[in-house]
C-alpha positions as CSV (number, residue, x, y, z in Angstrom):
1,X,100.4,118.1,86.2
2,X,101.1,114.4,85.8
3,X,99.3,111.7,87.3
4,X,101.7,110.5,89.8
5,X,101.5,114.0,91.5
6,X,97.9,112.9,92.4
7,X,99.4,110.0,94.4
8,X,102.3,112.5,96.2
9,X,100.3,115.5,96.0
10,X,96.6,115.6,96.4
11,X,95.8,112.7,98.3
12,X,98.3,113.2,101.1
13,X,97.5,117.0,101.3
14,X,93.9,116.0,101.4
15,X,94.1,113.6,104.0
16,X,96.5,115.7,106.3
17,X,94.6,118.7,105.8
18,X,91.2,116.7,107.3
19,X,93.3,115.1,109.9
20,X,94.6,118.6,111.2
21,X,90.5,119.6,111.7
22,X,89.8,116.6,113.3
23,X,93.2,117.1,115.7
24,X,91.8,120.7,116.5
25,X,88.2,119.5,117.5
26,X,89.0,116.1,119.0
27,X,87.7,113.5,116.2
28,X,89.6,110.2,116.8
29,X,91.3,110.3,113.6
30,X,91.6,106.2,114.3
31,X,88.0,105.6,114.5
32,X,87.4,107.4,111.2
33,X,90.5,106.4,109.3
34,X,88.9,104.4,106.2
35,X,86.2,107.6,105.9
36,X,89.2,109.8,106.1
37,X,91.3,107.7,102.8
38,X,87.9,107.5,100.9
39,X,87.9,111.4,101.6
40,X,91.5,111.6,100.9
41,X,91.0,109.7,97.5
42,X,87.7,111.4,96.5
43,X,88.7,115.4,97.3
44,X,92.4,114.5,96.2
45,X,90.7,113.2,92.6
46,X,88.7,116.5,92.5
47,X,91.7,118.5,93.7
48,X,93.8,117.2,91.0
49,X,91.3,117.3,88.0
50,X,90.4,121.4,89.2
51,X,94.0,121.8,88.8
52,X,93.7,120.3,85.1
53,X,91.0,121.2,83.4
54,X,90.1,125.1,85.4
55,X,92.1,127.8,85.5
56,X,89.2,130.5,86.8
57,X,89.0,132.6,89.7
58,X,86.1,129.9,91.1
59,X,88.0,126.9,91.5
60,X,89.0,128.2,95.1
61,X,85.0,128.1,95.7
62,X,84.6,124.9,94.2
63,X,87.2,122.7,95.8
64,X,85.6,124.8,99.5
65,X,82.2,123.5,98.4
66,X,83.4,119.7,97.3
67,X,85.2,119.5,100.4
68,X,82.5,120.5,102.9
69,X,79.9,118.4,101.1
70,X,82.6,115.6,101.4
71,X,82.9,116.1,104.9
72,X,79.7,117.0,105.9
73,X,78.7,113.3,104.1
74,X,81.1,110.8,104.7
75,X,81.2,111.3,108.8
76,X,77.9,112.9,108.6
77,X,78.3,115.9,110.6
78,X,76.3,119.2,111.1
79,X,76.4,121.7,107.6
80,X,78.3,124.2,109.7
81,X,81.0,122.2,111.1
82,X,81.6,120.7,107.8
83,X,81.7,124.4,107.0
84,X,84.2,125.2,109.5
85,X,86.2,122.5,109.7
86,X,86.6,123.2,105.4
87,X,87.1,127.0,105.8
88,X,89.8,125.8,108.8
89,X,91.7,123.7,106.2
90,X,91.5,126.1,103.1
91,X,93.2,128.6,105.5
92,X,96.1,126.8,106.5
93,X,96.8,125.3,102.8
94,X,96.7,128.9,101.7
95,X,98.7,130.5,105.0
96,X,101.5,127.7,104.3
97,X,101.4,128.2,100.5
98,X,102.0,132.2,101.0
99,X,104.6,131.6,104.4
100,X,106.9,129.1,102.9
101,X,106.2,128.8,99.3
102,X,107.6,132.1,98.2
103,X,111.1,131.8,100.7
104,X,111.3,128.4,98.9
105,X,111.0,130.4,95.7
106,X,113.8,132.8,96.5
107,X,116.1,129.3,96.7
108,X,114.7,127.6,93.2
109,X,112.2,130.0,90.7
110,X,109.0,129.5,91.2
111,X,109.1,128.7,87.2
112,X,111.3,126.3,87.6
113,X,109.1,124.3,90.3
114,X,106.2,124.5,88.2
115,X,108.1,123.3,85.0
116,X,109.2,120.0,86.6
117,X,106.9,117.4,88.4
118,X,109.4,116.4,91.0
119,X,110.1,119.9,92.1
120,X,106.5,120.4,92.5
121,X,106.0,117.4,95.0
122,X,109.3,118.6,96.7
123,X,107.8,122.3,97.3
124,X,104.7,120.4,98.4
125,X,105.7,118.3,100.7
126,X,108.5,121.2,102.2
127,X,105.6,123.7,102.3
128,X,101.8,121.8,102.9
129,X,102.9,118.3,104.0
130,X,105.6,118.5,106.4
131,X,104.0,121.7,108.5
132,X,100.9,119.9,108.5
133,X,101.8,116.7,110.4
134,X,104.0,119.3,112.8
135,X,100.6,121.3,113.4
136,X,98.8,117.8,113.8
137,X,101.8,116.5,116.6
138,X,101.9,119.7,118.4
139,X,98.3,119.9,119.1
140,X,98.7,115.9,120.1
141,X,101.7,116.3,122.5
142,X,99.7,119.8,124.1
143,X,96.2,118.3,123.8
144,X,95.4,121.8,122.0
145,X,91.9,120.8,121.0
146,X,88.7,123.3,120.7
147,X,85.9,121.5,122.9
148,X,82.7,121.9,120.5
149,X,80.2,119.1,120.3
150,X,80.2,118.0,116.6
151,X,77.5,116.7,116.8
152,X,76.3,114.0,113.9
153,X,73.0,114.9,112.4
């Protein structure tokens, strides 16, 4: 991975990925915008580096654990919604990675996508990015938001 796929990659996926749990419970995204790029920057760096240096069946467990620690201590929520809100986001990177990574793959080989950086930020954004902001404008526009209290500490 090179490093500019941090930049186009992990950081946007990081924040949008947040910004989707905090659509679905009704955090102002506004009030907690500079937490969110901090987040954004921090889980994107960690997100990137896993991708680097591991290639073990744990890294799914570890990037789950950094992100709800992240979470649960930059806008200092309850362990379980951390939790939840983490468990949320893993499952829609890996639903959009299995729904529209593998018709994408059918169009360009999956080894070709992997071989070259700018077809890997291309897949990304067509299969992670782009459904994420339409999940995050949809539940705007229908005001689809699950009323639990997240409460802080």
């Amino acid at each position: 991975m090179t490093w500019f796929s941090y930049f186009l990659l992990s950081v946007p996926e990081a924040f949008l990925l947040l910004a989707v749990s905090f659509a679905l419970f009704n955090i102002s995204v506004k009030k907690n915008l500079k937490s969110m790029i901090i987040f954004a920057i921090i889980y994107g760096g960690v997100s990137f580096s896993l991708n680097i240096f591991m290639d073990t069946s744990i890294k799914p467990l570890i990037s789950l654990t950094v992100f709800t620690l992240l979470v649960i201590v930059l806008f200092r929520l309850k362990v379980l919604y951390g939790f939840i809100i983490g468990i949320i986001s893993f499952i829609l990177l890996v639903l959009f990675e299995l729904l529209l990574l593998l018709p994408l793959s059918q169009v360009i080989p999956l080894e070709q996508i992997v071989a070259s950086p700018w077809l890997r930020i291309l897949a990304g954004v067509l299969t992670i990015h782009l459904p994420l902001l339409i999940i995050i404008l949809v539940i705007k526009k229908f005001k689809l938001s699950i009323k639990v209290p997240l409460v802080k500490k």
